[in-house]
N, C-alpha and C positions, 0 to 999 in steps of 0.2 A: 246635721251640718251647721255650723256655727259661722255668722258672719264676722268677718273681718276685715281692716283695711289697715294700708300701705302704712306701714310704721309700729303699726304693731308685733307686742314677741308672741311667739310659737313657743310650745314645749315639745319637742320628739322625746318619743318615749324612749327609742333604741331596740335594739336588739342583741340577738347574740353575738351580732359579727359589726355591730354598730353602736358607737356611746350615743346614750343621750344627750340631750344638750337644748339651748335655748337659742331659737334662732328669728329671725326682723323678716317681715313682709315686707319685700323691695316693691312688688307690683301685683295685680289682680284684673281679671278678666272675669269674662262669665263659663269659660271651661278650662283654667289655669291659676295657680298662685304659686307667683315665687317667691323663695325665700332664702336667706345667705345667713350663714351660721359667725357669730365676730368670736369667742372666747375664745379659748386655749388650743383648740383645732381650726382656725377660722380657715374661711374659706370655702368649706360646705355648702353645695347649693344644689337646691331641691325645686323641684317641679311637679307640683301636684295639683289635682282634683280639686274643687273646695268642697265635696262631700268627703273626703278625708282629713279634713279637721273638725275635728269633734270640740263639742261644747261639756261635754261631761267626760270627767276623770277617773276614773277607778281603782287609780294605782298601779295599774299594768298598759300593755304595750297596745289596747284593742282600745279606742283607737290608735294608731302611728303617730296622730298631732291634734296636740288639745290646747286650750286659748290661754290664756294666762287667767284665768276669771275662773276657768275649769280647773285648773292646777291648785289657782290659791284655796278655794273651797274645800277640795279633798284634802290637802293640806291643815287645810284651818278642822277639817272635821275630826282629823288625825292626830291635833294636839301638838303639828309643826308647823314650825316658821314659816310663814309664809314669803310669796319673792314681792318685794317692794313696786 
């Protein structure tokens, strides 16, 4: 489980019937975090767990939502651009 707070982006990984995407922590509790998706679908808004964002990336969908810190690392170890 990976700490995070209010402002910061998310990565969903997606699935088969859901695009990935990068999306902003609007708010946080101690058994909720939301979160609102702005890009080219915006509008997206999710309600989850905070043991369902993960700190570590693997490139696939396990976890559902990894921190930007997770993302950029696999990324970076991957020999891709990382997100700014």
């Amino acid at each position: 489980m990976a700490e995070v707070h209010v402002g910061e982006e998310v990565y969903y990984t997606g699935d088969m019937a859901n695009d990935s995407g990068w999306l902003k922590i609007t708010c946080t509790g101690p058994t909720n975090i939301g979160m609102v998706e702005g890009g080219v679908y915006g509008g997206r808004v999710f309600n989850v767990k905070p043991s369902n964002i993960g700190d570590v990336y693997k490139g696939h969908c396990d976890p559902r939502f990894v921190t930007k810190a997770a993302f950029n690392a696999y990324r970076g170890r991957m020999g891709y651009p990382t997100r700014p």
